[in-house]
C-alpha positions as CSV (number, residue, x, y, z in Angstrom):
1,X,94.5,40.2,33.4
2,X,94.1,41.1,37.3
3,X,91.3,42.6,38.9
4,X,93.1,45.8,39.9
5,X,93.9,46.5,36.5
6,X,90.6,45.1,35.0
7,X,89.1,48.1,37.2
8,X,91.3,50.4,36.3
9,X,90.7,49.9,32.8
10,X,86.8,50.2,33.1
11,X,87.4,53.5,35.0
12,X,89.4,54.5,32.8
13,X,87.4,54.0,29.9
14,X,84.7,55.7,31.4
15,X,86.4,58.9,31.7
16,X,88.3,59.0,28.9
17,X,86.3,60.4,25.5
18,X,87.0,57.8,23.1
19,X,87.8,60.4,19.7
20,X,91.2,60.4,22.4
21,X,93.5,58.1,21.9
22,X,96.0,57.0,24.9
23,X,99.3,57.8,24.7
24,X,101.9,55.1,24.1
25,X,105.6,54.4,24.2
26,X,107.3,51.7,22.8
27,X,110.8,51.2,24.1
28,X,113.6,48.7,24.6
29,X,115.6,48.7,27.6
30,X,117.9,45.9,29.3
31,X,115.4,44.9,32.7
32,X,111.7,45.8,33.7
33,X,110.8,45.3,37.5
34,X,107.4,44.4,38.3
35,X,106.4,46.4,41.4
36,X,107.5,49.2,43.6
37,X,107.4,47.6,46.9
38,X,110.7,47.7,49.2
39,X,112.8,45.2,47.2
40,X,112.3,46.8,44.4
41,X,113.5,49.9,45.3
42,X,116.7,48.0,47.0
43,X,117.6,46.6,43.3
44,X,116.7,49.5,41.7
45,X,119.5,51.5,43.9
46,X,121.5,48.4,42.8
47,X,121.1,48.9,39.3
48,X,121.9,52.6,39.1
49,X,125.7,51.7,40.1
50,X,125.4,51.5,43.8
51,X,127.8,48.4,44.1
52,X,128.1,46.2,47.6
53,X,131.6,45.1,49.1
54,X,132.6,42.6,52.1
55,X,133.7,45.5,54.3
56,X,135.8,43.8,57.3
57,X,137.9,47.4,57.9
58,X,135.5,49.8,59.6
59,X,134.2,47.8,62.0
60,X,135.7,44.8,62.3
61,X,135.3,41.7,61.0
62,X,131.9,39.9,60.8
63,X,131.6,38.4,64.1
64,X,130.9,35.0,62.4
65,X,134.5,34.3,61.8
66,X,133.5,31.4,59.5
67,X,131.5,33.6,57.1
68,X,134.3,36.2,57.0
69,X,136.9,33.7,56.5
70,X,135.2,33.1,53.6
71,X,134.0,36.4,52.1
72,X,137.7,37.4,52.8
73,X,138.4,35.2,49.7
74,X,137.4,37.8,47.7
75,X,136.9,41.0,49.8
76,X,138.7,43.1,47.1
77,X,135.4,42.4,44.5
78,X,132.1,43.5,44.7
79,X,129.9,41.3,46.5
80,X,128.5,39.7,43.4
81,X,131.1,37.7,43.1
82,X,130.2,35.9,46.0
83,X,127.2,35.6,45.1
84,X,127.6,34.1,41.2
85,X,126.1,31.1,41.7
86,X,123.9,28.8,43.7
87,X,126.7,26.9,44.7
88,X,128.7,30.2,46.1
89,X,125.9,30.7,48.2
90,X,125.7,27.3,49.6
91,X,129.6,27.4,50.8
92,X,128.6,30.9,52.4
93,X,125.9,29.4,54.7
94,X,126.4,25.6,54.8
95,X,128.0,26.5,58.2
96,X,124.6,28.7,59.7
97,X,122.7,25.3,61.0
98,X,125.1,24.9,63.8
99,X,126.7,28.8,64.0
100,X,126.5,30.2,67.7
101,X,125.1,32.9,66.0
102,X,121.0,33.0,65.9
103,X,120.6,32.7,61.5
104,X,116.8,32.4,60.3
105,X,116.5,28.5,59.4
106,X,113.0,29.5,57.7
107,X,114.1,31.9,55.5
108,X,116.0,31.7,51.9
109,X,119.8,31.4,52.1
110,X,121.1,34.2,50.0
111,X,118.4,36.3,52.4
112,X,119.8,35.6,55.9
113,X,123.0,35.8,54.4
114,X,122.7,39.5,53.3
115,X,120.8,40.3,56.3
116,X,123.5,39.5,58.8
117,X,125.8,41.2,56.9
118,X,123.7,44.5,56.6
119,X,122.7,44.1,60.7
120,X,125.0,41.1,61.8
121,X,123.4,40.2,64.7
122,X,120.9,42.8,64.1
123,X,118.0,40.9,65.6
124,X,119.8,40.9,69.2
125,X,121.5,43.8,69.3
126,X,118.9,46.1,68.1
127,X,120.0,49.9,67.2
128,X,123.5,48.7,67.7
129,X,125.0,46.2,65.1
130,X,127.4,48.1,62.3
131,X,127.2,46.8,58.8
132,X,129.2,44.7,56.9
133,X,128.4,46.1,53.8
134,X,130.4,49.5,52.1
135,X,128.5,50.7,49.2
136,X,130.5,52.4,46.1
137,X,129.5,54.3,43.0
138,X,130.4,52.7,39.8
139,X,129.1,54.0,36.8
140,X,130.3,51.6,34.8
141,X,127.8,49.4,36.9
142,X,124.7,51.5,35.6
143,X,122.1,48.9,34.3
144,X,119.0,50.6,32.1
145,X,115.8,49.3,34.2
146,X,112.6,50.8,34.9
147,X,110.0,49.8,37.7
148,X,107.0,49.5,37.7
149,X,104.3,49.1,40.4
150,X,100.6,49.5,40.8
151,X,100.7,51.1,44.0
152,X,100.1,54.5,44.3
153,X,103.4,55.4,45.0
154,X,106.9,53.7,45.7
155,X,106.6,51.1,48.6
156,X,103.6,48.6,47.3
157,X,101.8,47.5,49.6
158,X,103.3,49.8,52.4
159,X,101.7,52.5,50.3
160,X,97.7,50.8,50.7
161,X,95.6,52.6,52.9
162,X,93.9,49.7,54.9
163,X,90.4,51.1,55.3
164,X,89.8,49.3,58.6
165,X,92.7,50.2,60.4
166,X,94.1,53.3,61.6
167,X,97.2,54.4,60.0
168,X,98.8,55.2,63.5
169,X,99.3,51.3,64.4
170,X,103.1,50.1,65.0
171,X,105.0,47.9,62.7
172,X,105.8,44.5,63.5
173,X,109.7,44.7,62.9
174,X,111.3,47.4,64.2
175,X,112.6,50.6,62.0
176,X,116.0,49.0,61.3
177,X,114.2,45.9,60.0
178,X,112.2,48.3,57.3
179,X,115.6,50.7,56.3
180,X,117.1,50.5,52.6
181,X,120.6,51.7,52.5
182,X,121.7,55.0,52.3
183,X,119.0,57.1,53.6
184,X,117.9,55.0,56.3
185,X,114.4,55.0,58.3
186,X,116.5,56.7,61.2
187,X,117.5,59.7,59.2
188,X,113.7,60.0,58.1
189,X,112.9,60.1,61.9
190,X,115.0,62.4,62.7
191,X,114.1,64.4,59.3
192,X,110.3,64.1,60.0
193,X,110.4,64.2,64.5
194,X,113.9,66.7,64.5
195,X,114.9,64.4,67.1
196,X,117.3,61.0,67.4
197,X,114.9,58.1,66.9
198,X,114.4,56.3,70.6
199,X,115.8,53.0,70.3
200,X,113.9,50.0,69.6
201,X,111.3,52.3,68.0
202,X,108.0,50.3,65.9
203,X,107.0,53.0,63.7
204,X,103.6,53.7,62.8
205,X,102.2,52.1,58.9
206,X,101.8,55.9,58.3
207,X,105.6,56.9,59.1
208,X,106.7,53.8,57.1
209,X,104.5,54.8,54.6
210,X,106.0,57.9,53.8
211,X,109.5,56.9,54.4
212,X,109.2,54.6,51.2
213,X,107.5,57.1,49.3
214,X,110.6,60.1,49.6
215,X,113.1,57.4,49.6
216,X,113.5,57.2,45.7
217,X,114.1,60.9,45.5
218,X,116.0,61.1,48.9
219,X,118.6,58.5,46.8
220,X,118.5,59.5,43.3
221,X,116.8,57.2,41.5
222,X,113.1,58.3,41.7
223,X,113.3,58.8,37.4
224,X,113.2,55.2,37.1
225,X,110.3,54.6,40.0
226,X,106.6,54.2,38.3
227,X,103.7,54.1,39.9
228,X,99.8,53.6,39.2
229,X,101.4,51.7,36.3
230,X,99.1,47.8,35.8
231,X,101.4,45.4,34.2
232,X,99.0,43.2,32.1
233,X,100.6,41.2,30.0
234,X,104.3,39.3,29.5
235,X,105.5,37.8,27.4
236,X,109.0,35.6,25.9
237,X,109.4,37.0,22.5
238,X,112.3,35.3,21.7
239,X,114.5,32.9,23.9
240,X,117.2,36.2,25.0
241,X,114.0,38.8,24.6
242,X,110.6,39.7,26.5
243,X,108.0,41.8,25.3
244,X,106.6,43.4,28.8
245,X,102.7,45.2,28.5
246,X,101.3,48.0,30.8
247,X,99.1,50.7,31.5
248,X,100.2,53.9,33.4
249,X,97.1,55.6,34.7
250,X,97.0,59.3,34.1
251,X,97.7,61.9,37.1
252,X,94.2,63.4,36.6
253,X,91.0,63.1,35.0
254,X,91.8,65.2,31.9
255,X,95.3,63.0,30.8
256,X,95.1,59.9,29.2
257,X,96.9,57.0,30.3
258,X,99.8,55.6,28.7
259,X,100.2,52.7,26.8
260,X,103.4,50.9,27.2
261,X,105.2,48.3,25.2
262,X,108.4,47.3,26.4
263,X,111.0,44.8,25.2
264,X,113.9,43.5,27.6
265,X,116.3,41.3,28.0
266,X,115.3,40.7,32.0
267,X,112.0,40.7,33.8
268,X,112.3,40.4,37.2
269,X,108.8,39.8,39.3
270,X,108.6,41.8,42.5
271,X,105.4,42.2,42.5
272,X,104.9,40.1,46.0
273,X,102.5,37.4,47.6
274,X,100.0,40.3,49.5
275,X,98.2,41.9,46.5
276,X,94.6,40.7,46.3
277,X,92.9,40.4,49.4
278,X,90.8,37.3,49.4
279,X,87.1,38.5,49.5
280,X,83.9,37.4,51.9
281,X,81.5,34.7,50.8
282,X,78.8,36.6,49.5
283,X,76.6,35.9,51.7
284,X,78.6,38.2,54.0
285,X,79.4,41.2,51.5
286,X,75.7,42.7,51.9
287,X,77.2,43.8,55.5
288,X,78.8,47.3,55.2
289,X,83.3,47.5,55.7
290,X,83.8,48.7,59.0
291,X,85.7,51.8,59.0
292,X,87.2,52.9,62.2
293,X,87.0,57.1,61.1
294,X,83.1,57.1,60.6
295,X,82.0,53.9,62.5
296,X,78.5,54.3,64.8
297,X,80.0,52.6,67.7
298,X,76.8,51.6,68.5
299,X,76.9,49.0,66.0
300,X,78.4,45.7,66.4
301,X,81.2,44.8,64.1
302,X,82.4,41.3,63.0
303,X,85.5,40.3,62.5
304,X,86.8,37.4,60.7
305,X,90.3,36.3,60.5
306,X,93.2,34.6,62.8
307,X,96.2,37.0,62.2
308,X,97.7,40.8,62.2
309,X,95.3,42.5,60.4
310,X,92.2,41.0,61.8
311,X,93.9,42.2,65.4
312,X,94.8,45.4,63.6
313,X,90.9,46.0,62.9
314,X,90.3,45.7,66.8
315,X,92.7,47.8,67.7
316,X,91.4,50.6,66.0
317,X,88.1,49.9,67.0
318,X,86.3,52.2,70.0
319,X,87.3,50.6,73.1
320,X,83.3,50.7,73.4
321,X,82.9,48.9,70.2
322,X,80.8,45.5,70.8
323,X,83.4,42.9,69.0
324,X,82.3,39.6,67.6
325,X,85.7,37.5,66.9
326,X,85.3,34.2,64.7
327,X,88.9,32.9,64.1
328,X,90.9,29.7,63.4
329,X,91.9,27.8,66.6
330,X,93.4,24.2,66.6
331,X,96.8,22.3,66.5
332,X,96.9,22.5,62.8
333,X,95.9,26.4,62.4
334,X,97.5,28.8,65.3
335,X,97.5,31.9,64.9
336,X,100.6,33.7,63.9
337,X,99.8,36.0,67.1
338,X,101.0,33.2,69.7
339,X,104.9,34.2,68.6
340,X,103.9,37.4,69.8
341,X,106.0,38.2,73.4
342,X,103.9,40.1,76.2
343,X,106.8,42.9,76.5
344,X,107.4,43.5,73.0
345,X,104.3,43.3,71.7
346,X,101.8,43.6,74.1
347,X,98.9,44.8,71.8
348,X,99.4,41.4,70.2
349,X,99.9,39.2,73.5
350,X,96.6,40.8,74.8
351,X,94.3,39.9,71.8
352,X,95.7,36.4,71.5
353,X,94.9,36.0,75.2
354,X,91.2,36.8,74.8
355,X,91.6,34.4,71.7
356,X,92.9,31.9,73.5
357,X,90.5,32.3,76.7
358,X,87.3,31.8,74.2
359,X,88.6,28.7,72.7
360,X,89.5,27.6,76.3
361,X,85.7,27.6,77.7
362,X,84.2,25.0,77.7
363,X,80.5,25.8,75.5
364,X,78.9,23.1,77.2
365,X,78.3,25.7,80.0
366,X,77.1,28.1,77.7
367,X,73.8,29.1,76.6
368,X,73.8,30.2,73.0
369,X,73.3,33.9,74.0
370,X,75.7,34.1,76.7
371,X,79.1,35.2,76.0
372,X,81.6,32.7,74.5
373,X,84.9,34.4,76.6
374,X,84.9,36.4,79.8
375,X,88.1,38.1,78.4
376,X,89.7,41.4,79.4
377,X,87.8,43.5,76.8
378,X,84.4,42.8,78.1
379,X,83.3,43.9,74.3
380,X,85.2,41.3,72.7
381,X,83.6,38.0,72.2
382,X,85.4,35.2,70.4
383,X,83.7,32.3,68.6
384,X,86.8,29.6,67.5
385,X,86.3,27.5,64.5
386,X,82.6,29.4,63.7
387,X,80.8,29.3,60.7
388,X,78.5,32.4,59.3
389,X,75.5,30.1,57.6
390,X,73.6,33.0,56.9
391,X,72.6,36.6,56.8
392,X,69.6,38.6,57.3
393,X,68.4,42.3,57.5
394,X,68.0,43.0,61.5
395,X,64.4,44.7,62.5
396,X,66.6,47.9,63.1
397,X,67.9,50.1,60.0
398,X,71.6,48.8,59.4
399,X,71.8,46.0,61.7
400,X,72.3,42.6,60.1
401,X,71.5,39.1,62.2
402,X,74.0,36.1,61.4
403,X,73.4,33.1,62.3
404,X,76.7,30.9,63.1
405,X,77.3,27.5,63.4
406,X,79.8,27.1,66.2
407,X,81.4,23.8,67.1
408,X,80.3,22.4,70.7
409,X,76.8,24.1,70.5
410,X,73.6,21.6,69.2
411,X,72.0,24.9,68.6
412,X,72.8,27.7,66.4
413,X,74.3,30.9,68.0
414,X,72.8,34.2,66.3
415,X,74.2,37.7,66.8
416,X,73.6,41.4,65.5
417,X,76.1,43.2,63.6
418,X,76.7,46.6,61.8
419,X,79.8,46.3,60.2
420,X,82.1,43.4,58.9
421,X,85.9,43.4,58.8
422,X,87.2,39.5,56.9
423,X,90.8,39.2,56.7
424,X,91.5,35.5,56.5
425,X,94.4,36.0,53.9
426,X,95.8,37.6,50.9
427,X,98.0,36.0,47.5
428,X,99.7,37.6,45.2
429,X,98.8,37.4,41.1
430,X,101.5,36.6,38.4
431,X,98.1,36.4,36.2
432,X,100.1,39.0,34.0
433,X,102.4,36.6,32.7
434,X,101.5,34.7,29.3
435,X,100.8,31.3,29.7
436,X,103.8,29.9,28.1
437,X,105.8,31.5,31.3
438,X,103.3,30.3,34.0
439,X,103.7,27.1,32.6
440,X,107.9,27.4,32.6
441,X,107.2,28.4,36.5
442,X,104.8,26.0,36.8
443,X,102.2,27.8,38.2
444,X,99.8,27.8,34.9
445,X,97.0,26.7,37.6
446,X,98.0,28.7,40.4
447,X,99.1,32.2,38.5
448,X,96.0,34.1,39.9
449,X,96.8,32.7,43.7
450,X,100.2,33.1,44.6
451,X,101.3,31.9,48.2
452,X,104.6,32.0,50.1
453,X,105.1,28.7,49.3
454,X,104.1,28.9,45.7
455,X,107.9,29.3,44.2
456,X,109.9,29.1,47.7
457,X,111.2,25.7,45.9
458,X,112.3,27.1,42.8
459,X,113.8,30.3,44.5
460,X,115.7,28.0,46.7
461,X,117.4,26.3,43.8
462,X,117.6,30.0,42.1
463,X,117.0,33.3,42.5
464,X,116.7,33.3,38.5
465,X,113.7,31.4,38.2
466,X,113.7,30.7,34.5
467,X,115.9,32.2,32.0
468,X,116.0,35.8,32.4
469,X,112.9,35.8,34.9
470,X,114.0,36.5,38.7
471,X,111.8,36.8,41.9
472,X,112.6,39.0,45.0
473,X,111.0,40.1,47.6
474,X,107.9,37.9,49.6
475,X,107.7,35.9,46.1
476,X,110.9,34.0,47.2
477,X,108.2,32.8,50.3
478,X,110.5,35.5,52.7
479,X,107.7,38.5,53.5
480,X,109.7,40.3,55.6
481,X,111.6,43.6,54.4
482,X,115.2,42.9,56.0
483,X,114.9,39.4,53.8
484,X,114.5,41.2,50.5
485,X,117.7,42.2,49.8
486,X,120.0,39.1,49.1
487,X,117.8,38.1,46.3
488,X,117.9,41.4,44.7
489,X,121.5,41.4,45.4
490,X,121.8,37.8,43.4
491,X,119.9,39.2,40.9
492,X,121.7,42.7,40.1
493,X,125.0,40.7,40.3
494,X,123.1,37.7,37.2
495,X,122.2,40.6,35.2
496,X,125.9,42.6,35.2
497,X,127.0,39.3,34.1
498,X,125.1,38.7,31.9
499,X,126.2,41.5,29.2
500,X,127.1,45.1,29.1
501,X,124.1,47.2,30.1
502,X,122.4,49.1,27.6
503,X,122.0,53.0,27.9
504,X,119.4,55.0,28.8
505,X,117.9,57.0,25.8
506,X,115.7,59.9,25.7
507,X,112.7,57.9,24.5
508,X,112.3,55.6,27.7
509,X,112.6,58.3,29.6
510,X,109.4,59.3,28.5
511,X,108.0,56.0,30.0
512,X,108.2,57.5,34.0
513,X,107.3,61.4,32.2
């Protein structure tokens, strides 16, 4: 059971008058989809008969003449058919090591390989690549599936509202990286601005937000979309069967939630690597979450963490806001901000530069109250490699006085704060699945602390993980949104194989009611 739905459960509980019974379906339907983040939505389109094809006509050839060569083979069938096996996809891109073109080495084959054809050469010529891929409607390709997701609404963790960062901040890929197919992020611009999106655009959290959230209806699958629904138990029932356990939460405080009990033939785990963000030492949790809406900027705020979102919390910080830094700094843990070019993302560049100019002075020269780094933001002060060994009630109402252990200094270093922002990480939870499946994944001690590199392995060998169990999205170790489709693609393609689909009745219907 995870924490998010432990909570829910409690609250719900605590609203609900107990002489009311929760409602509850029990169903059977051919594949469940745990989570409603971006790739879930991409297979979901997949399932409900939108069907890929190598399309060399419209624009040309893939300008990998290799890769076409070989998806000419069999440019006359859907896609899938490419992609039947592990070994199909290991002809497609044995060739990308020593391609001219510029293929992701780090990321999972069958995900570069649908990338390039959905944006070949996308990463270079940005805005301007034309796709590969011709989508047609098939009903006969209509697969019975259901997703659902905890978040609030479709796009997981796109969806969270990060309390200590504006909503206004740019992405880190651009809006062609983020786009699912049909109704792309470009047509949402133009929808929501009523204006041509500028090119090379990094739309805001909040833009992307919503783009996820209309996108189900905007392409006709939004019946089969759940939210607020806490998957807390699956299970194999049989070797061809799975018996899948959730909760949806009620829409407001007078419904009761519904009680779900779903058998199916696939389960497919979507539910990604960024859903349980790990918490502060306790020591540190008696300092109030900085929050940049309603924050006394006369009070210094902590922040704890190496990577985007730490930087993301002192970005939407006052520009008078007193910063204390502590990060990560040494050859075995750089930040991830050091990829970060000055031109393209400058926001970035600047705060690693400050980083790097604190873990550059020398402390031998400093006195423990002087400032670690004479950066550019004369409120920021960084403290590399530090250690918060304790925490005490300042003199002053709200103020908190920690005392840090900082490497280079004999004597401890001691500062005020007001607030705390720690962001050192976040892993996903596959504690929802029965211990027989954790164990067939391999993860029976690791199931509450899922990293990238937890199943990157497995996925590499195949998208299908274990009979009838698939992972997409950042579970296949690949967090970004333009590698979340060739897994989803592998999948949809196993699961038409594998049998005629069965048909939606009335009575699951009443599952996303």
């Amino acid at each position: 059971m995870t924490r998010d739905y432990a909570d829910f459960l409690a609250n719900a509980n605590a609203t609900t008058p107990r002489s009311r019974a929760s409602r509850h379906a029990d169903v059977t339907i051919d594949t469940v989809i745990i989570g409603n983040g971006p790739a879930a939505l991409f297979l979901s389109y997949l399932l409900h008969g939108h069907v890929p094809y190598y399309d060399p006509v419209t624009s040309g050839p893939h300008p990998d003449q290799l890769l076409h060569r070989k998806l000419a083979e069999s440019a006359s069938k859907p896609l899938y058919a490419s992609l039947s096996s592990p070994e199909q996809i290991r002809y497609l891109t044995e060739h990308f090591s020593a391609s001219p073109m510029s293929y992701s080495s780090q990321a999972q084959r069958v995900n570069v390989l649908l990338d390039t054809l959905l944006r070949p050469n996308g990463d270079i010529d940005i805005g301007e690549y034309k796709s590969r891929i011709r989508w047609v409607k098939d009903e006969s390709r209509v697969v019975d599936h259901v997703v659902l997701g905890a978040a609030s609404s479709a796009g997981g963790q796109w969806s969270e509202s990060i309390v200590a960062t504006s909503s206004d901040i740019s992405t880190l890929s651009y809006a062609d990286m983020l786009s699912l197919p049909e109704y792309t992020f470009e047509k949402h611009y133009e929808a929501i601005y009523g204006e041509p999106m500028p090119p090379f655009t990094r739309p805001s959290r909040r833009d992307v937000s919503t783009y996820y959230s209309v996108y189900p209806a905007k392409v006709g699958i939004s019946a089969r979309i759940g939210s607020n629904t806490y998957v807390y138990d699956v299970e194999r029932s049989s070797n061809s069967e799975f018996l899948v356990r959730a909760l949806r939460g009620p829409e407001y405080a007078e419904q009761q939630p519904i009680s779900l009990s779903i058998r199916c033939k696939h389960v497919v785990l979507a539910s990604g690597i960024f859903t349980r963000v790990l918490p502060p030492p306790v020591h540190l949790q008696q300092i109030p979450e900085f929050c940049p809406d309603n924050a006394d900027t006369a009070l210094p705020l902590l922040v704890i963490g190496s990577g985007f979102t730490a930087a993301d919390v002192i970005l939407s910080s006052h520009p008078n806001q007193k910063i204390f830094h502590i990060f990560k700094w040494g050859s075995t843990s750089s930040s991830p901000l050091k990829g970060c070019h000055p031109q393209a993302y400058p926001e970035y560049a600047r705060i690693y530069r400050q980083m790097k100019q604190a873990a550059l002075k020398a402390p031998s020269n400093l006195s423990q109250h002087s400032t670690i780094s004479a950066s550019e933001q004369p409120s920021y002060e960084g403290f590399p490699n530090a250690k918060v060994v304790s925490v005490t009630p300042a003199a002053s109402p709200g103020v908190y006085q920690i005392t840090m252990s900082v490497p280079g200094f004999a004597a401890p270093v001691r500062r005020e704060v007001g607030y705390l922002s720690y962001f050192v990480g976040r892993r996903g939870d596959l504690s929802y699945l029965s211990r027989g499946l954790q164990e067939e994944l391999g993860i029976a001690q690791t199931a509450s602390s899922i990293a990238a590199d937890t199943l990157r392995a497995r996925v590499a060998a195949n998208v299908e993980i274990a009979k009838g169990v698939f992972a997409i999205g950042s579970l296949t170790g690949d967090s970004l949104v333009k590698f979340g489709f060739g897994s989803g693609t592998y999948t949809a393609g196993t699961i038409l194989r594998d049998g005629p689909p069965t048909s939606t009745t009335k009575e699951e219907a009443y599952l996303l009611s």
